[in-house]
C-alpha positions as CSV (number, residue, x, y, z in Angstrom):
1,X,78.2,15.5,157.4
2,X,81.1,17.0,155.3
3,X,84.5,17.0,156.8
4,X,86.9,19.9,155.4
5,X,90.8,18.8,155.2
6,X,94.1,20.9,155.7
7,X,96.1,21.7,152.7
8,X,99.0,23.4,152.3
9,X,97.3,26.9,151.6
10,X,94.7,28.4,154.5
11,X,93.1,31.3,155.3
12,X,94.1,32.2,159.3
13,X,91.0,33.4,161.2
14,X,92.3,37.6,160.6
15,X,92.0,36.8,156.3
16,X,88.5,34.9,157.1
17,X,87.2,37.6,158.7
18,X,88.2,40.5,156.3
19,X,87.2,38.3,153.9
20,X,83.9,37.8,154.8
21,X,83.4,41.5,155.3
22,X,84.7,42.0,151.6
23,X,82.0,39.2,150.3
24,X,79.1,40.4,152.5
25,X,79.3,44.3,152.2
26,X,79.9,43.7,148.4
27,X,76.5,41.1,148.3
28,X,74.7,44.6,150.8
29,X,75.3,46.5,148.2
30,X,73.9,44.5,145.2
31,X,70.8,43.4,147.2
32,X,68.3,46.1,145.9
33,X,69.4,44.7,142.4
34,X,69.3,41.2,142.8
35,X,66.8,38.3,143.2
36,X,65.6,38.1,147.0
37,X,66.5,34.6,146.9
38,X,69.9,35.1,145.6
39,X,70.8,37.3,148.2
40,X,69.6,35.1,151.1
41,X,71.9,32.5,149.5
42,X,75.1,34.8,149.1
43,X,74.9,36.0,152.8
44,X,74.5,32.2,154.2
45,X,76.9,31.1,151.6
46,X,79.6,33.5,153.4
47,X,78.7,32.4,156.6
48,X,79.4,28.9,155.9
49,X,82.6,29.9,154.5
50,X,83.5,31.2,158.1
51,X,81.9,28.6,159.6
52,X,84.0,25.8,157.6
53,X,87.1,27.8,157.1
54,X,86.9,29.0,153.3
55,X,87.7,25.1,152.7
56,X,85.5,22.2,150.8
57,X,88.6,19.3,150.3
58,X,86.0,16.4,150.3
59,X,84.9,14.5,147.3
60,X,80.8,15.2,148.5
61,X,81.9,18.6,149.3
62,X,83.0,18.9,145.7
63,X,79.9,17.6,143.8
64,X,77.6,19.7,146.5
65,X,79.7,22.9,144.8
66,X,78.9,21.6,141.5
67,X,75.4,21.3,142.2
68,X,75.2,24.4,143.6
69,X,76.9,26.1,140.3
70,X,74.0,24.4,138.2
71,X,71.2,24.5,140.0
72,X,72.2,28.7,141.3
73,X,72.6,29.3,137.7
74,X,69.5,27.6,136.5
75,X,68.0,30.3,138.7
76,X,69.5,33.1,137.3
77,X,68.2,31.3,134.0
78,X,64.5,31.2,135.0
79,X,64.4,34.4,136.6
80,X,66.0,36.8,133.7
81,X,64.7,34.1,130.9
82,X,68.5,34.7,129.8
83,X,72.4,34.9,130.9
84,X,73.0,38.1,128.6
85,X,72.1,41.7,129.6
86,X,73.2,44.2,132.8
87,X,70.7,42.5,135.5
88,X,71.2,38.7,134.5
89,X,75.3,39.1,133.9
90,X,75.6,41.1,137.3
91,X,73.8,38.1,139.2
92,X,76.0,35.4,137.7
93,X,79.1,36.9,138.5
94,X,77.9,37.2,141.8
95,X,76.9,33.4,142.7
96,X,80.2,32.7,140.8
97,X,82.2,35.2,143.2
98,X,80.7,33.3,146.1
99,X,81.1,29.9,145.1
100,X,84.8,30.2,143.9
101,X,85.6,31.2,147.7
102,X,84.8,27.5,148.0
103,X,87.7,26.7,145.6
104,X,90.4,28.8,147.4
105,X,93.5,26.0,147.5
106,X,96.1,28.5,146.4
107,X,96.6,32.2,147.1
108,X,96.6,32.8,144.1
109,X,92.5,31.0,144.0
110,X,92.5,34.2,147.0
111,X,93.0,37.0,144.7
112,X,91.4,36.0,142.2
113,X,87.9,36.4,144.4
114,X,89.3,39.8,145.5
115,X,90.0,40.9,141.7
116,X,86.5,39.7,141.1
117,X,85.2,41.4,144.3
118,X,86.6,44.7,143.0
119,X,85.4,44.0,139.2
120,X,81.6,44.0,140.8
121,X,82.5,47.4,142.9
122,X,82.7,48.7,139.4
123,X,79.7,47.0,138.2
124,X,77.4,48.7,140.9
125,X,77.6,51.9,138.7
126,X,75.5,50.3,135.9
127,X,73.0,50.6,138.0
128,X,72.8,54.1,140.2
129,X,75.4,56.9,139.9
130,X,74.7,58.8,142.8
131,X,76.2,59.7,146.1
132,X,74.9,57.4,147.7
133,X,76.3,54.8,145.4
134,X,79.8,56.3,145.5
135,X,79.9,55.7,148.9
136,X,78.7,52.1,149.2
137,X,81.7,51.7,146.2
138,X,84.2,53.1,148.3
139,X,83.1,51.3,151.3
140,X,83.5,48.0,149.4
141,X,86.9,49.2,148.0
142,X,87.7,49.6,151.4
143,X,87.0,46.1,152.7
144,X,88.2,44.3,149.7
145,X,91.5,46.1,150.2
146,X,91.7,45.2,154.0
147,X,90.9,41.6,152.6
148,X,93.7,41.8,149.8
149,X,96.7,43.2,152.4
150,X,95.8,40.5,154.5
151,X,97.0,37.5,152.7
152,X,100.6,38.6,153.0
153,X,100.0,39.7,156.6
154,X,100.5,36.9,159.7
155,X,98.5,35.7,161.7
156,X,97.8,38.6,164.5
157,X,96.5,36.8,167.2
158,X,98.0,36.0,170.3
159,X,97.2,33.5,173.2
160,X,95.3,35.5,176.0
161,X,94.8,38.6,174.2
162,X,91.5,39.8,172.4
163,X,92.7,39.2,169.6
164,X,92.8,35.5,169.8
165,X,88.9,36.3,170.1
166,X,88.5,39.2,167.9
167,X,91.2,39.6,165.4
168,X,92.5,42.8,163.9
169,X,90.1,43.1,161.0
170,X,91.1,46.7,159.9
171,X,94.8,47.1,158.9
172,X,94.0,51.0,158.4
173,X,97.4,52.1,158.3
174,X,98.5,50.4,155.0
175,X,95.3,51.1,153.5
176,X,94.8,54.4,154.2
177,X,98.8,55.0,153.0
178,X,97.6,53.6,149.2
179,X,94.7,55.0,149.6
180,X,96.1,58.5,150.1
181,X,99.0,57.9,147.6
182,X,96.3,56.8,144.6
183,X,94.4,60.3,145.1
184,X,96.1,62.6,143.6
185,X,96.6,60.9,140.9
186,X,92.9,59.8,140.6
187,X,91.9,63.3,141.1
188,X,94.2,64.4,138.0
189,X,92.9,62.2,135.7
190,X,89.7,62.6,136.3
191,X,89.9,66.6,135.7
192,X,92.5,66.0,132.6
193,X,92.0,62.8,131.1
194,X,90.2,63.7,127.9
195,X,86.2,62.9,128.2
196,X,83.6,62.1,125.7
197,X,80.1,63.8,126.0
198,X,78.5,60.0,125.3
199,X,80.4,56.9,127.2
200,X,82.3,54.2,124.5
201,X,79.7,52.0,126.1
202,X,76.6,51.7,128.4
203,X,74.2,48.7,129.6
204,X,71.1,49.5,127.7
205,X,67.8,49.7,130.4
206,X,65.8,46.1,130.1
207,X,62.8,46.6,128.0
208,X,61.1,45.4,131.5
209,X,62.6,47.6,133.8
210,X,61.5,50.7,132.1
211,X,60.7,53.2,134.7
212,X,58.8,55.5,132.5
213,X,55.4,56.4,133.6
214,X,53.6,56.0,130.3
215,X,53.0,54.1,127.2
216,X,52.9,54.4,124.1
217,X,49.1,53.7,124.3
218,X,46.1,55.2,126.2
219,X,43.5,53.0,127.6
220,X,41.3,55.0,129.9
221,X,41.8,54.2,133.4
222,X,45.7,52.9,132.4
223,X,47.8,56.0,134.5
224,X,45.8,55.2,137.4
225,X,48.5,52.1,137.6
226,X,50.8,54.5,138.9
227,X,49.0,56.5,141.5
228,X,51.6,54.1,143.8
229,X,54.6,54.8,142.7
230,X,57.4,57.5,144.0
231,X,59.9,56.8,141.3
232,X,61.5,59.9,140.0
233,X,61.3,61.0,136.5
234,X,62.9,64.3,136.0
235,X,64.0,67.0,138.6
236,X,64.1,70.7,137.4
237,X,65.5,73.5,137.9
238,X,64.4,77.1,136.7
239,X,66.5,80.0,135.9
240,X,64.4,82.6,136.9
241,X,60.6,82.7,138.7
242,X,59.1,79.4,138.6
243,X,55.1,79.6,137.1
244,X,52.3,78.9,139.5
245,X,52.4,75.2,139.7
246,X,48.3,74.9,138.2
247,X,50.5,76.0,134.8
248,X,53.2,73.0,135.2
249,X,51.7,70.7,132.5
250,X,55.4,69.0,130.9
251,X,54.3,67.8,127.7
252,X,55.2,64.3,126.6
253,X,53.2,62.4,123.7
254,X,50.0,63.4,121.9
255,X,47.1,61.0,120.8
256,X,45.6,61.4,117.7
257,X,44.0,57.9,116.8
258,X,41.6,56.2,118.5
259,X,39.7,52.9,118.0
260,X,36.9,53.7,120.6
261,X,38.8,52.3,123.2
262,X,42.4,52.7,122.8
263,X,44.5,56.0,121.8
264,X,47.6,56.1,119.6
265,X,50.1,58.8,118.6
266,X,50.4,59.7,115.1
267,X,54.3,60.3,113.5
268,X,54.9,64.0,112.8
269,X,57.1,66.0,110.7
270,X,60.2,67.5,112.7
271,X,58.9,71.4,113.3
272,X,62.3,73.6,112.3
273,X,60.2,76.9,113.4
274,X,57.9,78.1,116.0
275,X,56.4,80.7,114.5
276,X,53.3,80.0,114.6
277,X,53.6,79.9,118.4
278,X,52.0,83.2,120.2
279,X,53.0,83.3,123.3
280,X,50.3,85.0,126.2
281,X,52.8,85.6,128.9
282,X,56.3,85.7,129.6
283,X,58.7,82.8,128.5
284,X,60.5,80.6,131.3
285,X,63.7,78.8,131.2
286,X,64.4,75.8,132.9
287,X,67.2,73.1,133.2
288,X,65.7,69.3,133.4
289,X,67.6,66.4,134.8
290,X,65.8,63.3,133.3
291,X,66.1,60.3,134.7
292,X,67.0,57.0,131.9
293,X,63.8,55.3,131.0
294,X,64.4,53.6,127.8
295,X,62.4,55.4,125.5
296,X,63.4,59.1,123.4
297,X,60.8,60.9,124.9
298,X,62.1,64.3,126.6
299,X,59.6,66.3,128.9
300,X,59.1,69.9,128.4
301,X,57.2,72.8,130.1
302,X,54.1,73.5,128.0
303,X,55.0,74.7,125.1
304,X,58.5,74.5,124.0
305,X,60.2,77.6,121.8
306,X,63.7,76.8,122.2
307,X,64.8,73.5,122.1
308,X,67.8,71.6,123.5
309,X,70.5,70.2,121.1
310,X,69.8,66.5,122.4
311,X,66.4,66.5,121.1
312,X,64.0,67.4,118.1
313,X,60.6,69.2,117.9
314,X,57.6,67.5,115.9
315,X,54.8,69.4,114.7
316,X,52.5,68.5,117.6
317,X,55.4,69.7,119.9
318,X,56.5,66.2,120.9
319,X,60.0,66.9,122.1
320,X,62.3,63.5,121.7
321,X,65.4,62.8,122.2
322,X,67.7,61.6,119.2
323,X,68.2,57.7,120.6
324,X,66.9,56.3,123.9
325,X,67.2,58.0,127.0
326,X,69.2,55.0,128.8
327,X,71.5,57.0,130.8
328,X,70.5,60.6,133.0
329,X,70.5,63.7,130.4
330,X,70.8,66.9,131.3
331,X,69.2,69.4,129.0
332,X,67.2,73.0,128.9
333,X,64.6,74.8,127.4
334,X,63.0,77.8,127.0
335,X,58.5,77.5,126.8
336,X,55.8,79.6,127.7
337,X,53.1,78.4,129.6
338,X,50.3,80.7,128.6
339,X,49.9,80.1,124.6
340,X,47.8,80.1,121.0
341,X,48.7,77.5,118.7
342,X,47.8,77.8,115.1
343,X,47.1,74.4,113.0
344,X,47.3,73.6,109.2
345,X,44.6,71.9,107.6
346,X,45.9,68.0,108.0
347,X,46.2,68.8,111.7
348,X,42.4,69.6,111.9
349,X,41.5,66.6,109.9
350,X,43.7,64.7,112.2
351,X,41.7,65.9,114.9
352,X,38.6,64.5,114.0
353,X,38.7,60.9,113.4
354,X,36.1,58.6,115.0
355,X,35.8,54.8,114.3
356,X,32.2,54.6,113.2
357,X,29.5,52.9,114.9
358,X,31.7,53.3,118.5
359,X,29.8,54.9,121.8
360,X,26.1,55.9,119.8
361,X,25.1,57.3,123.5
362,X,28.0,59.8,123.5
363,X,27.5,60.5,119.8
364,X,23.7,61.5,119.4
365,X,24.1,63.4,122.9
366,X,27.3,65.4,121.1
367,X,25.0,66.0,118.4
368,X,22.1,67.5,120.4
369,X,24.2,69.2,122.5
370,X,25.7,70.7,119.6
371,X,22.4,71.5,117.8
372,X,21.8,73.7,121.2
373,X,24.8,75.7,120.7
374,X,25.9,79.1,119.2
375,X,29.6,78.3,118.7
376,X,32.4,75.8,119.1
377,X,33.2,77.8,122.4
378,X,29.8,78.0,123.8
379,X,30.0,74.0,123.1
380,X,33.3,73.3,125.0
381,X,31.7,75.6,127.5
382,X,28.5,73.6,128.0
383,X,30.8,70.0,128.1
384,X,32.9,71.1,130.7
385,X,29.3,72.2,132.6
386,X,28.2,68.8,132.9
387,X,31.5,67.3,134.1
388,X,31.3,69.7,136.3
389,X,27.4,69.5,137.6
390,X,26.5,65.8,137.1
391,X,28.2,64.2,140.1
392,X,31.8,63.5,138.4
393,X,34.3,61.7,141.1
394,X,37.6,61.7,140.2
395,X,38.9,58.2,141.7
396,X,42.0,56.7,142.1
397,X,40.7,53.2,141.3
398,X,38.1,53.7,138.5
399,X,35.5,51.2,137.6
400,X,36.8,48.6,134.5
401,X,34.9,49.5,131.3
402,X,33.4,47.4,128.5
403,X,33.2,47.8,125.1
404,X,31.9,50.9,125.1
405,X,34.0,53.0,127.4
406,X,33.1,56.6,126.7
407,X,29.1,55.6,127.1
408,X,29.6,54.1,130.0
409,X,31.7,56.5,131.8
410,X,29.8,59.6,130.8
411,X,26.6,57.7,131.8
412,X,26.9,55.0,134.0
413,X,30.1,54.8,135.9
414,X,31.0,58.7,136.3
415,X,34.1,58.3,137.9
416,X,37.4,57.6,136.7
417,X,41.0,59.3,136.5
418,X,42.9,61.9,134.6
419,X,42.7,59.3,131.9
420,X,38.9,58.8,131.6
421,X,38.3,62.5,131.6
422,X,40.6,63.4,129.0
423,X,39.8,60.6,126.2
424,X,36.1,61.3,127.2
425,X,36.1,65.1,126.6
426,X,37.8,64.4,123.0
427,X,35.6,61.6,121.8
428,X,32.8,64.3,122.3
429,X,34.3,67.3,120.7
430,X,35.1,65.1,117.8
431,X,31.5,64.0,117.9
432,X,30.8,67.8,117.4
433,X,33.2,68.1,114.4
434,X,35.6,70.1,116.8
435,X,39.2,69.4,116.2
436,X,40.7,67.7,119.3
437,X,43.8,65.8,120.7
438,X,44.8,64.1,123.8
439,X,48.3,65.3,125.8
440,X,50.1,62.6,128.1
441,X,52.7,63.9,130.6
442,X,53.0,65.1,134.1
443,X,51.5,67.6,136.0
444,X,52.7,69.8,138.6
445,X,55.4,68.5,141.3
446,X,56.9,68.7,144.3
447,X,59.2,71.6,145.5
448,X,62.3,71.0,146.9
449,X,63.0,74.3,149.0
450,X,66.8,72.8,150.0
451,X,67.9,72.6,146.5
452,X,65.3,75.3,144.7
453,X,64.0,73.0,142.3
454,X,61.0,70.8,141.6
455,X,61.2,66.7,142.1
456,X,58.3,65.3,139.0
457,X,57.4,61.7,140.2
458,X,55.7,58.9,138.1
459,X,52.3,59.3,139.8
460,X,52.6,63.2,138.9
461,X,51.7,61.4,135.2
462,X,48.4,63.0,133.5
463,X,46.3,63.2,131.0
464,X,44.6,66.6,129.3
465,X,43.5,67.9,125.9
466,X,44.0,70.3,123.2
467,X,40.5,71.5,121.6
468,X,40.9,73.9,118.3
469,X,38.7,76.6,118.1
470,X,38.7,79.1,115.0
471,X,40.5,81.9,115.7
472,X,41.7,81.0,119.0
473,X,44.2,77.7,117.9
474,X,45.0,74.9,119.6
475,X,43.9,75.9,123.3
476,X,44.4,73.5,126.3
477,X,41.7,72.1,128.6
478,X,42.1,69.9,131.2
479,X,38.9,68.4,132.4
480,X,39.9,66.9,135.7
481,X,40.8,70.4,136.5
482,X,37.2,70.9,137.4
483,X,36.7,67.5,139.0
484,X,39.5,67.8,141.7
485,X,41.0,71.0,141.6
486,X,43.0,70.1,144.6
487,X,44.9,67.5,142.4
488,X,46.5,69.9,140.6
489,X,47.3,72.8,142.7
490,X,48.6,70.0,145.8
491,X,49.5,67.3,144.1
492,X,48.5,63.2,143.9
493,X,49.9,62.5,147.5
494,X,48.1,65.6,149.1
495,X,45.2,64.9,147.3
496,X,45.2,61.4,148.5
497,X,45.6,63.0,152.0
498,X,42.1,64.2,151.8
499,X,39.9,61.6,150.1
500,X,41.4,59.1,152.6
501,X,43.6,58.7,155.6
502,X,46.8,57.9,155.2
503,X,48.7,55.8,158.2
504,X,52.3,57.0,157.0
505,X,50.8,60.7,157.0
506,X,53.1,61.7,160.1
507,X,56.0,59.5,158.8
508,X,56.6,61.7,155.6
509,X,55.8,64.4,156.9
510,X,58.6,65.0,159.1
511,X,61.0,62.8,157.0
512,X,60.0,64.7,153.5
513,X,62.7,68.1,154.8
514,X,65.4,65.5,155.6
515,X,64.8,63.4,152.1
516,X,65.2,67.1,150.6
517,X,68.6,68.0,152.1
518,X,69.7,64.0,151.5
519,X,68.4,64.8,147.6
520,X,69.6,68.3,147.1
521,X,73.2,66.8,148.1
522,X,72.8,63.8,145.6
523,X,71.6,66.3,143.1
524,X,74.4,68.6,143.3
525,X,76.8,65.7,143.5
526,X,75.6,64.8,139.9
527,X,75.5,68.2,138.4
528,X,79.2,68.3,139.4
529,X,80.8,64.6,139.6
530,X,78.4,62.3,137.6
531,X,77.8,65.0,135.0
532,X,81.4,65.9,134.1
533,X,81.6,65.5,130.6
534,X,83.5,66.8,127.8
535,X,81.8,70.1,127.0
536,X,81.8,70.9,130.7
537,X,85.5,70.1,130.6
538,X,86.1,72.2,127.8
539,X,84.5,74.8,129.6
540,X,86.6,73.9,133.3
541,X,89.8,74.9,131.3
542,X,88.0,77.7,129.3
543,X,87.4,79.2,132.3
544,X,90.5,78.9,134.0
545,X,91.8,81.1,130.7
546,X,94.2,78.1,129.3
547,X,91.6,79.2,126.2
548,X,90.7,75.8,123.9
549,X,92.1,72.8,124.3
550,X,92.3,69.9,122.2
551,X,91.5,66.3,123.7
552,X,95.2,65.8,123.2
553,X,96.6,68.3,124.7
554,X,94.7,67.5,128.0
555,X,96.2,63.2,127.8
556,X,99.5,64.8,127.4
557,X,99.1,66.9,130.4
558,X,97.6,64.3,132.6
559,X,100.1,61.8,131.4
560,X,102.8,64.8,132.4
561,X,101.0,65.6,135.8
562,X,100.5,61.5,136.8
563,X,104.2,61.0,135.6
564,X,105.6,63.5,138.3
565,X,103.2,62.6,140.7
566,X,104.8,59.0,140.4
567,X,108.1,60.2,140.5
568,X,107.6,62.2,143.5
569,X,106.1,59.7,145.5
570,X,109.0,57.1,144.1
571,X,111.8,59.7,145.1
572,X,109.8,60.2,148.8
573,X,109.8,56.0,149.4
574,X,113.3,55.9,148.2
575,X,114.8,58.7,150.3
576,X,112.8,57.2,153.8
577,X,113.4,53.9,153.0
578,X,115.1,52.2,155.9
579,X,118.8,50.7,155.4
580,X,118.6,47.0,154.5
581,X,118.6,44.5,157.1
582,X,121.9,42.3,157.5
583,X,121.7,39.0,155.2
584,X,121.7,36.9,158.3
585,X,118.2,39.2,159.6
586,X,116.6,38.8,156.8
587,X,117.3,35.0,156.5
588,X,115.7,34.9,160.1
589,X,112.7,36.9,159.3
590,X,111.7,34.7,155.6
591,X,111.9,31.8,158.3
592,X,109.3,33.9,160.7
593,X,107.2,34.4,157.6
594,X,107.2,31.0,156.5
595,X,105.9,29.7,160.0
596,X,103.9,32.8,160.1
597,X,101.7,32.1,157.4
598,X,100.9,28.4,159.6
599,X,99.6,30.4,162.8
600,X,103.1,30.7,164.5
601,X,104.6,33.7,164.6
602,X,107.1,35.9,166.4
603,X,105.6,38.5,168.8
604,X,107.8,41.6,168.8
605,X,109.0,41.1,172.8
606,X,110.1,37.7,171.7
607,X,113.8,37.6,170.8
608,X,115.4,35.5,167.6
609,X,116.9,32.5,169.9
610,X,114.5,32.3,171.6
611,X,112.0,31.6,168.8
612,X,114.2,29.7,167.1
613,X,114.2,27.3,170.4
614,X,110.1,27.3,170.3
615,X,110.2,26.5,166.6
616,X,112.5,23.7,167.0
617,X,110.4,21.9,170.2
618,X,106.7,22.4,168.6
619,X,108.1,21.1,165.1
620,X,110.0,18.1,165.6
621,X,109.6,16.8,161.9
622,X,111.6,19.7,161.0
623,X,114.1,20.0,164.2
624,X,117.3,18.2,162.6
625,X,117.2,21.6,159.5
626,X,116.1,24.2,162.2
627,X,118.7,23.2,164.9
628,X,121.3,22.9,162.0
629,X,119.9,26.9,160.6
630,X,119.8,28.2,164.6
631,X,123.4,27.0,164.7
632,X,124.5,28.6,161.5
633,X,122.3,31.8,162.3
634,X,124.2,32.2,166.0
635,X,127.4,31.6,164.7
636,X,127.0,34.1,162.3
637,X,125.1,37.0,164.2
638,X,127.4,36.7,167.3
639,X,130.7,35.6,166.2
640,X,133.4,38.6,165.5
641,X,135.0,36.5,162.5
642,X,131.6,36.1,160.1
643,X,132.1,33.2,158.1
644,X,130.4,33.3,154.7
645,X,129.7,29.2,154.9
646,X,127.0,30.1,157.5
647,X,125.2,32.4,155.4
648,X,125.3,30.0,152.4
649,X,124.3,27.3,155.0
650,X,121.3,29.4,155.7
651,X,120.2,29.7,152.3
652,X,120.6,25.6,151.7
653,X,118.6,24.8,154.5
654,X,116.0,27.3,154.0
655,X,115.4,25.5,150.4
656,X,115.0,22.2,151.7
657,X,112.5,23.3,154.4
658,X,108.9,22.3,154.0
659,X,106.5,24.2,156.2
């Protein structure tokens, strides 16, 4: 059993409680980011603080903290396989936040947790920056504030109040009065202070938490992986009529090598004109919010024309960004969904690579099938006939193939996702000496009627193809198209609707319009807030006709603007400060405050002999030096000759008192 000893420095039960709130709410808040385990142990770590008073004096209460330093950080070790990086640094500075309360023998050991407290409210913005995330921040700020005017506060409670139960845990008053007296100034700098398009510095994403929905590889049947997953990638908006959504394929990567079983991209030269793009309808334009994933792919309507100045356009119309996308991007682009693509020469030769000896079924049927045809048309035609005719399923958990995955799946297994279909359909119309390539992206998504624009998901990822026929270019097929047609024009979660029932049907159904109006608010809070950068800055004062200014100009105003504000609010204090209180009052009170900070203090109704009576019987150690202060204070207050010994008397004795 550990004991826990009195010292001269110790929370009263008010700082314990706000406190605890200020260590709890912050450890809330981190819990979707941290290890399960970890968070079990920083919530019963802060009850025990309550529970033993925010004291460990004990030698076995010592080396039980220093185990629990080694073996919590050993932890940390195994689960991140390292101390460095966003993920691995936030939890550490969390299980040292906690244990340090342990340590808290001065109150200075006090605010140093709170100054850590409020360094991790910053820290919770390297991992969301939404509105929902500013508000857990400034509910933290709020608590660790409480918790910080509290150590200079007395003790509250009273004897046969509530209080003595339930302490005042909220000072709001003092709060709120910073609180309100740091806007303005906040909200100045934030408008003025000069702003860089790119942040001086960023936590890169972890290689392992990379939310993107594809790889850099295709293995058939791989994108069925994230049938499960309701992760957003992008959200878009467009600036005019949105296309049907059966013509919302957003073009990602393109596979052009293929060892019979896996597919590869090829590196392409930048493209610097899109001439030989002939567009078959009416161009769109559209503004995408893309959400970090780690890698430099950008996602674009199908086919670009006119490309964003974050990114660059490669000859197969990859669209990427200059670095990796690790933080939210804003961008637009201009496409047309109905299109002819011409190709050069190496792009057909591209098109038409086979490992030899791979899949013989699939070849010698390609070749027969091709032998019965009158053009590459009437080919594509009669491929897309047997998908279609031959008892196809499209599945959302497709058979494992062997070594020969294209026999098999035309053949044997017939059933299989986006994936199977697409590498399938290639691997013949290369058999055929047709030109063909494989698209990766998303297809479709989900409308958002409360914020007019469409939410793409990771399970919106798919798979179709590109087939080059003379004349015609590069035209797009999408083979599981004709296997579930509902898939496309529905989506993956509607379509899941009607090849099974789902229990949670009802659930999202009446929570999807109030997840709308929660995520058109979040979005709009970072197309304004989170999005705020220099150009848009530029732009704020642009528009307010101060014409262009320079990054300088706007620090000298903000410095001018904060300057005044602080002057102002320094003239306000001065003028409605209250006169001093006599010397002899304000010896009195820094004797209150001394016994305060022990649990005694002076209620209001109380009057100063009278506590200076109560001190003097319930601390008899120190009776002799109050009895000798009361005496001196009395004389002093009362007497119509005041005597400057006294006050000099008080002054002595107050140095020589030890609480």
């Amino acid at each position: 059993m550990i004991s826990f000893k009195e010292a001269d420095f110790q929370l009263h039960q008010g700082q314990q409680w706000r406190m605890f709130l200020a260590v709890t709410g912050l450890t809330i808040c981190y819990s979707p980011f941290l290890p399960l385990w970890l968070t079990v142990f920083l919530v019963a770590n802060s009850w025990l603080l309550r529970r033993y008073r925010f004291r460990a004096g004990t030698q076995s209460a010592k080396v039980l903290l220093v185990a629990a330093v080694v073996l919590g950080s050993a932890g940390v070790f195994v689960h991140y396989q390292s101390f460095t990086g966003r993920d691995a640094g936030v939890s550490l500075l969390m299980l040292m936040c906690g244990l340090k309360a342990w340590e808290v023998k001065r109150r200075r050991d006090a605010v140093l947790v709170i100054y850590l407290c409020f360094f991790l409210t910053a820290g919770l913005f390297l991992f969301e920056q939404n509105l929902l995330m500013a508000a857990a921040a400034l509910a933290c700020v709020v608590s660790i504030t409480q918790a910080w005017l509290a150590l200079d506060s007395p003790d509250p409670s009273m004897p046969g109040t509530l209080n003595a139960v339930y302490p005042s845990l909220f000072p709001w008053r003092t709060g709120a009065a910073i609180f309100l007296a740091a806007l303005p100034g906040a909200l100045i700098l934030f408008v003025l202070f000069p702003r860089l398009n790119y942040p001086l510095w960023h936590a890169p994403l972890d290689e392992s938490q990379a939310r993107t929905g594809l790889g850099e590889q295709m293995v058939p049947g791989s994108i069925a992986k994230l049938t499960e997953s309701n992760d957003i990638a992008f959200r878009v908006k467009f600036l005019g009529p949105a296309p049907a959504k059966q013509l919302l394929y957003w073009r990602a990567l393109v596979f052009w090598q293929t060892d019979g079983r896996r597919w590869l991209p090829t590196p392409q030269p930048r493209l610097y004109s899109t001439t030989h793009v002939h567009p078959k309808g009416v161009a769109v334009r559209y503004r995408v919010i893309l959400e970090p994933h780690g890698k430099p792919w950008l996602f674009s309507l199908d086919v670009p024309l006119q490309i964003p100045v974050e990114g660059g356009l490669y000859r197969d119309f990859q669209l990427k960004a200059h670095d990796p996308v690790t933080q939210r991007l804003r961008y637009e682009v201009t496409s047309v969904p109905r299109y002819r693509l011409d190709a050069q020469a190496p792009e057909r030769r591209m098109g038409l690579q086979l490992p030899p000896g791979q899949n013989p079924r699939t070849l010698n049927w390609a070749a027969s099938l091709r032998r019965e045809s009158t053009s590459d048309g009437a080919f594509v035609e009669r491929v897309l006939h047997y998908f279609k005719s031959q008892g196809f399923r499209y599945s959302l958990h497709p058979t494992v193939l062997g070594s020969a995955p294209v026999d098999e799946f035309l053949f044997e297994t017939q059933s299989g996702f986006c994936g199977h279909f697409a590498t399938a359909f290639v691997y013949v119309m290369r058999a055929a000496g047709i030109p063909a390539r494989i698209i990766s992206g998303y297809q479709g998504g989900e409308y958002n009627p409360a914020g007019d624009y469409y939410i793409v998901r990771q399970k919106d990822a798919h798979a179709w193809t590109e087939v080059y026929l003379a004349g015609e270019g590069w035209q797009r097929f999408d083979p599981t198209a004709l296997i579930a047609p509902h898939r496309l024009s529905a989506g993956i979660d509607e379509f899941r609707s009607h090849s099974a029932t789902s229990p949670t049907f009802w659930i999202e159904r009446y929570w999807r319009p109030v997840w709308f109006y929660l995520d058109s608010i979040n979005t709009s809070f970072q197309n304004t807030v989170a999005a705020y950068n220099g150009t848009r800055q530029k732009r704020f004062f642009y528009n307010l006709g101060w014409g262009q200014i320079s990054q300088r100009q706007m620090l000298i105003y903000a410095m001018l603007l904060s300057s005044g504000i602080v002057l102002l609010v320094g003239a306000r204090l001065l003028i409605s400060r209250p006169p001093p209180n006599p010397a002899e009052v304000a010896l009195f009170l820094k004797l209150c405050q001394m016994y305060a900070k022990r649990g005694f203090s002076k209620p209001p109704s109380r009057s100063s002999c009278a506590h200076l009576n109560l001190l003097i019987q319930h601390h008899p150690k120190q009776a002799r030096i109050l009895a000798a202060f009361s005496r001196s204070y009395e004389h002093y207050r009362f007497s119509a000759v005041k005597d400057k010994k006294d006050l000099l008397n008080m002054r002595r004795l107050l140095r020589t008192l030890r609480v």
